[in-house]
C-alpha positions as CSV (number, residue, x, y, z in Angstrom):
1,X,96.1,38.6,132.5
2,X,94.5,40.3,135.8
3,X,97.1,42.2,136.3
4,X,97.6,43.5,132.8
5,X,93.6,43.8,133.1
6,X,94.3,45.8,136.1
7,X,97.1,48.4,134.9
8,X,95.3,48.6,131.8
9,X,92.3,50.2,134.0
10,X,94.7,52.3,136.2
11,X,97.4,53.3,133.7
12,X,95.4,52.9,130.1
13,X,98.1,50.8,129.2
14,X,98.1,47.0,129.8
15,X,101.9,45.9,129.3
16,X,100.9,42.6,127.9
17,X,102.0,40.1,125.7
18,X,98.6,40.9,123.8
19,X,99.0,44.6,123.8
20,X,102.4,44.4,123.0
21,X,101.8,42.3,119.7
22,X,99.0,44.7,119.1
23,X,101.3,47.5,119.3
24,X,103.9,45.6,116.9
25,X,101.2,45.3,114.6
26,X,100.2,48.7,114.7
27,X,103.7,49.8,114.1
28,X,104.2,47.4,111.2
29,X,101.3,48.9,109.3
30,X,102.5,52.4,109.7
31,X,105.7,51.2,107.8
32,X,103.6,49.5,105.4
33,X,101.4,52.7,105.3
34,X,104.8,54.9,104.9
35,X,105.8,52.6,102.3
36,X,102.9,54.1,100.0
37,X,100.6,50.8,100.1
38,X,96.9,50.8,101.1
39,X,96.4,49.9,104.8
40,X,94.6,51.6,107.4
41,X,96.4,53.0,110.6
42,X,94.0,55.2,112.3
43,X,90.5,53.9,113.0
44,X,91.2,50.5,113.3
45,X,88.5,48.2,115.6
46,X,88.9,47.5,118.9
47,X,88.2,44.5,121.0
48,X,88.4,43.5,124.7
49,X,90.0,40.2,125.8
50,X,90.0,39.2,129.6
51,X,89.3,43.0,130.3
52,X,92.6,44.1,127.9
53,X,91.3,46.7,125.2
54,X,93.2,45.8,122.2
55,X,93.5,47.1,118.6
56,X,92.6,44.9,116.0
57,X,93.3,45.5,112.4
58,X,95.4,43.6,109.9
59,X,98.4,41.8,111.6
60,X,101.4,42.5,109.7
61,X,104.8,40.9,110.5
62,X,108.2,42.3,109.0
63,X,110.5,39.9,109.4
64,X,114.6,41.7,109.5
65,X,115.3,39.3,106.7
66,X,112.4,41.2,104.6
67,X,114.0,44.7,105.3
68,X,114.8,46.7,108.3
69,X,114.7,50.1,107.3
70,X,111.9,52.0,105.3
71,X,114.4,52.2,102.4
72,X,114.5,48.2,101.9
73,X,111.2,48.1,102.9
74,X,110.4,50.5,99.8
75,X,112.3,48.6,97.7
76,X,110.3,45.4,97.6
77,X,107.2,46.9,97.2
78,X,108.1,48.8,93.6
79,X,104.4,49.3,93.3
80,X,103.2,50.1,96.8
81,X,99.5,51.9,95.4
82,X,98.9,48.0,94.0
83,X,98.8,47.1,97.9
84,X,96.1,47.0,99.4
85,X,95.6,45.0,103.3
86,X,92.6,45.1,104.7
87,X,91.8,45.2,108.5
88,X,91.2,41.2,109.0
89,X,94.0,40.3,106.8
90,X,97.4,38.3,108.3
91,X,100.6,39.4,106.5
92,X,104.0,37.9,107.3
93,X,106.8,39.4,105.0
94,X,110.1,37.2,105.4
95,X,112.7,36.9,103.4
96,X,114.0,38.0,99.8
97,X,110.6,38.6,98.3
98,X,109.0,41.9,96.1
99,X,105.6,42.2,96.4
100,X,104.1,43.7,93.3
101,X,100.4,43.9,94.1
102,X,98.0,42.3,96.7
């Protein structure tokens, strides 16, 4: 944690297990985003752990089994303007499910 702490000040980057999930996170709601359902991607809150800056927002997990590209992403969510996540929510998408609205 120093050290990430550390090249987070020198670098802007911390190359930590918590900025790494952040960045997963972030990366999973710009799919969700592409997908055409309601989440935010650009202002999201920030908060500092042990000196890391890290983005908050919802945490969303795609799981392969869900889909691995956009296009089998898209195709569970046949109604993607009936999604909404906000920025505290916890998503974790696994498996052969459709998501209709949320």
């Amino acid at each position: 944690v120093e050290d990430a702490a550390k090249k987070q000040a020198l670098t802007g980057f911390a190359e930590s297990a918590a900025s790494g999930e952040s960045d997963m996170f972030k990366t999973n709601r710009i799919i969700l985003s592409m997908a055409g359902c309601q989440i935010n991607t650009n202002e999201v809150p920030h908060k500092t752990f042990a000196g890391i800056d890290t983005l908050m927002g919802a945490k969303v997990v795609l799981a392969p089994s869900f889909g691995v590209t956009l296009k089998e992403i898209k195709e569970k969510l046949p109604s993607p303007e009936k999604v909404s996540i906000s920025d505290t929510s916890t998503l974790v998408l696994e498996g052969d499910v459709t998501i209709n609205s949320l």
